[in-house]
N, C-alpha and C positions, 0 to 999 in steps of 0.2 A: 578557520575550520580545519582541524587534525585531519590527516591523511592517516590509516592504518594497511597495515597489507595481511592479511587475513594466514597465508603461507608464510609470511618471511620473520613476522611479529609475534612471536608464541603469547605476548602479554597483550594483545590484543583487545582481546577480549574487556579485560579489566579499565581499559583507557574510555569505553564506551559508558556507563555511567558518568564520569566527571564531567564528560564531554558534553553530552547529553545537558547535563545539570550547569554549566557554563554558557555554554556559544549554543545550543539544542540542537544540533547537529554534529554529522560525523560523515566519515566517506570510507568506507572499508573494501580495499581491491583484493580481485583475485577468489573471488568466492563461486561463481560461476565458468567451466569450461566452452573450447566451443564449441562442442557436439551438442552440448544440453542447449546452447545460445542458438543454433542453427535450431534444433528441432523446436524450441521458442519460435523464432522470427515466422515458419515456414505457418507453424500453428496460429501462430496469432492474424496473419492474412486468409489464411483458410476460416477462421472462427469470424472475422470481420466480413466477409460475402456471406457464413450464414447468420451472422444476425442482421443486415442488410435484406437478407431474404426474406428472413422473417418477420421483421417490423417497416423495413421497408425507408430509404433512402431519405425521402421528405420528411419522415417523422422524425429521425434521427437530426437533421438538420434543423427540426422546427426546438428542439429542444437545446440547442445551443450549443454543443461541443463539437469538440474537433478530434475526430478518431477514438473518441472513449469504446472500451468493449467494457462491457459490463457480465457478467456471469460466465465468465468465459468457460466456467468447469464443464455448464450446463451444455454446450457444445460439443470436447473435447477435454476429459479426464487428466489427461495430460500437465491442465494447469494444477491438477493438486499437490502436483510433484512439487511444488514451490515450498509446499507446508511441509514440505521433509527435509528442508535443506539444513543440515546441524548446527552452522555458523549462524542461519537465523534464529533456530527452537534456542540456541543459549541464547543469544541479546533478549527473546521475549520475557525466560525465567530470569533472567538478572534486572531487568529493566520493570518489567510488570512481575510478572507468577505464572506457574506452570500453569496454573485456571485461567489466563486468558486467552480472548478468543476474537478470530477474524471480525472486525466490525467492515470491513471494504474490502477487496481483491479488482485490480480493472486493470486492464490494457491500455497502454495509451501508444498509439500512431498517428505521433504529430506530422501533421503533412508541410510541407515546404511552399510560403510564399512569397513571394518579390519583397526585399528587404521594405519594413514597414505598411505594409499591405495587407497583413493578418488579421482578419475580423475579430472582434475583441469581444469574448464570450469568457464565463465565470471563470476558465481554468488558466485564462492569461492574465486575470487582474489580481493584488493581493491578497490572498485568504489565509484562513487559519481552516485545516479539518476537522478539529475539536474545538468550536468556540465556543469555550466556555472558561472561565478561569475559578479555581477549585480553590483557591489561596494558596495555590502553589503545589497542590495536588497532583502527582503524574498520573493519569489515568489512561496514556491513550499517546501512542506512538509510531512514523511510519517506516516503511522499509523499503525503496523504493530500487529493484536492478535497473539497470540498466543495460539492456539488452542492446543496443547500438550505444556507441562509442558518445559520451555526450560532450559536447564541445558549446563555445559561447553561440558560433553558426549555425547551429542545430537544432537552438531551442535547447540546451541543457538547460534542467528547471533553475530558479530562480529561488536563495531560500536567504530570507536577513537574520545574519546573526542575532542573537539575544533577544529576538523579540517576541521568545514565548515564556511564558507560564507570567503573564502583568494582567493589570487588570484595565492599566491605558493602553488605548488603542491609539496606533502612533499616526504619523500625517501622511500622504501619501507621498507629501513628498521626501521625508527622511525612510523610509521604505523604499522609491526610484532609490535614492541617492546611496544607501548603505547596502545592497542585494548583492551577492556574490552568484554567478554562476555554476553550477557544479561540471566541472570539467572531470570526465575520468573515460578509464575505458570502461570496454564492454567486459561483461561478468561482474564489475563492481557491486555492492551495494550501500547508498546513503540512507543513512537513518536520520531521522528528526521528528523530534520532541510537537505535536502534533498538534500545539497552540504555537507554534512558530509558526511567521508571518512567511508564504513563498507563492510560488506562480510557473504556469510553466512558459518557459523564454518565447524565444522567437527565432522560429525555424526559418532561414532565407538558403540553405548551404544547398538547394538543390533533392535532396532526397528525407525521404521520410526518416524523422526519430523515433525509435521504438523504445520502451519500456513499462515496465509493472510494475505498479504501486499499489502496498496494502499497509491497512492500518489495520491493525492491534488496538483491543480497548480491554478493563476489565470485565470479568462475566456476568455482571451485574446492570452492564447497559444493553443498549439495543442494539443489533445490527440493521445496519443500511438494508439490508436482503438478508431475508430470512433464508439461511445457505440448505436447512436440513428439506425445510419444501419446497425450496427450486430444485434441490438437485434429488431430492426423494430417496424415500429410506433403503433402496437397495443399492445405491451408492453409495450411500455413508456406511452401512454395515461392511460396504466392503473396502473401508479402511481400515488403517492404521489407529488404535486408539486416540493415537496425539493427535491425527488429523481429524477425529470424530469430537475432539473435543475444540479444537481451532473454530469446527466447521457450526458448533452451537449443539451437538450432538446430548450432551448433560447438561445445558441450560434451556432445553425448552418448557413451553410453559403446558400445566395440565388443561386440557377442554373438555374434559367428562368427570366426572367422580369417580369412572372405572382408571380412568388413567392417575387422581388425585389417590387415591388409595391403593394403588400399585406396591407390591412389597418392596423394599427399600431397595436391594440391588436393581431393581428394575426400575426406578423411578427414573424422568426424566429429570429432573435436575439436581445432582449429586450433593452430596456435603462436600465443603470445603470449597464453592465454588464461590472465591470471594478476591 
C-alpha cells in the first residue's frame, strides 16, 4: 500500500489514481492539523452523548456497532467542515467528478477491549461498502482520517490489498491471511476503492480509536441518509456550493408537479449530474 505525504509530495495527488486502480487503496499524511484534530475529537464525544440522548444507549447497542455516530452534522455543523478539506474535493474530482456526492459521513470510536474479547458485529468482520461489482466500474470510494493516531493496537482498520473491483468474492480465509493494517498518524487520510474487502481491527491498546469515514458515490445513486432532510434546507442554503452539492443539494428528487416544473435554474436536480 503507497504511503504519500500530502505537504512534502507536490505529485501526490497524481499517484492516487494508479494506486487506487492497482492495490484500491492509498494512505495520504499530513492532510489534517491539530487544532482542527482536537476540535474533531472534542466534537465527536460531545455529538456521541447527544445522540445517546437521543435514541438512547440500548437501541444503539441493540443495533450492533461499536461507537458508530451517524449524522453527526445534524448535531454540530462542525462536521461539514470535512467537505471543505481541498486535498479531499481534488482526490473526489480526479477519482469520480465534480457531481459527486456524500453517500456516508460517520464517526467511528472504537472503544478498547481485552485483547480478543471484542464482540464481533458487522464493522469488525470483512465487507465491502459498495457491494456490487460494475465490471470494473469505479463508482464509489472511501476517505477515511484518522483522527487518532492508528496503530495495529488500536484497531487501525484492516483493508486487503486488491480485492476490489472482482466479481469473486474471496474465502475468509485468504482475507484473515492477506489484510494489512493501516498504521499512520493522526491528520492522515486512507482512501480505498469501495469494493475493496476491509474491517475495522481490534482495539486492545487501552484507549478509544477515533476516526471519520465517508464515502463518495456517483450522483446518480442513493445516499445511505438523505443529508438535505436530516439536516433541512436552512442549513444546506447556508453553505458552500460544493458542500450543497456533496450534501445531495442538486440531486433531489421532485414530489409535486410544482417542484417538477420549476424553471430550470431552480430545479432540484441540475444537468450534468452524472
Amino acid at each position: 500500500m503507497i504511503v504519500l505525504n500530502a505537504k512534502k509530495d507536490p505529485g501526490w495527488l497524481s499517484k492516487i489514481p494508479p494506486a487506487l486502480q492497482q492495490d484500491g487503496c492509498a494512505i495520504v499524511e499530513g492532510v489534517l492539523e491539530g487544532d482542527f484534530l482536537k476540535k474533531t475529537e472534542d466534537a465527536m464525544y460531545s455529538v456521541q452523548e447527544k445522540i445517546w440522548a437521543s435514541l438512547g444507549k440500548e437501541r444503539l447497542n441493540q443495533a450492533g456497532e461499536l461507537g458508530i455516530l451517524r449524522i453527526m452534522a445534524k448535531f454540530d455543523d462542525f462536521f461539514l467542515k470535512y467537505l471543505e478539506i481541498p486535498e479531499l474535493l481534488q482526490v473526489i474530482d480526479l477519482v469520480l467528478s465534480p457531481t459527486a456526492i456524500l453517500q456516508v459521513q460517520q464517526g467511528s470510536i472504537l472503544p478498547s477491549f481485552p485483547k480478543g474479547r471484542a464482540p464481533a458485529v458487522f464493522q469488525n468482520l470483512f465487507h465491502m461498502d459498495f457491494p456490487r461489482y460494475l465490471n470494473g466500474y469505479p463508482v464509489a470510494f472511501n476517505a477515511f482520517f484518522a483522527v487518532s493516531r492508528f496503530t495495529k493496537e488500536n484497531g487501525g482498520t484492516l483493508l486487503v490489498p486488491k480485492t476490489h473491483q472482482k466479481p469473486e468474492v474471496p474465502t475468509p480465509e485468504y482475507l484473515r491471511s492477506n489484510a494489512v493494517s493501516v498504521e499512520c498518524e493522526a491528520g492522515s487520510m486512507f482512501l480505498f476503492d469501495s469494493t475493496l474487502y476491509h474491517a475495522a481491527g481490534e482495539n486492545y491498546s487501552g484507549k478509544d480509536r477515533l476516526g471519520i469515514n465517508h464515502e463518495f458515490i456517483r450522483s446518480y445513486f442513493k445516499q445511505q441518509i438523505d443529508y438535505v432532510r436530516a439536516l433541512g434546507d436552512e442549513v444546506l442554503q447556508a453553505q458552500k456550493p460544493r458542500t450543497q452539492q456533496l450534501l445531495g443539494w442538486y440531486t433531489r428528487t421532485p414530489a409535486s408537479l410544482e417542484d417538477y416544473y420549476r424553471p430550470e435554474d431552480q430545479r432540484l436536480y441540475r444537468k450534468g449530474q452524472g
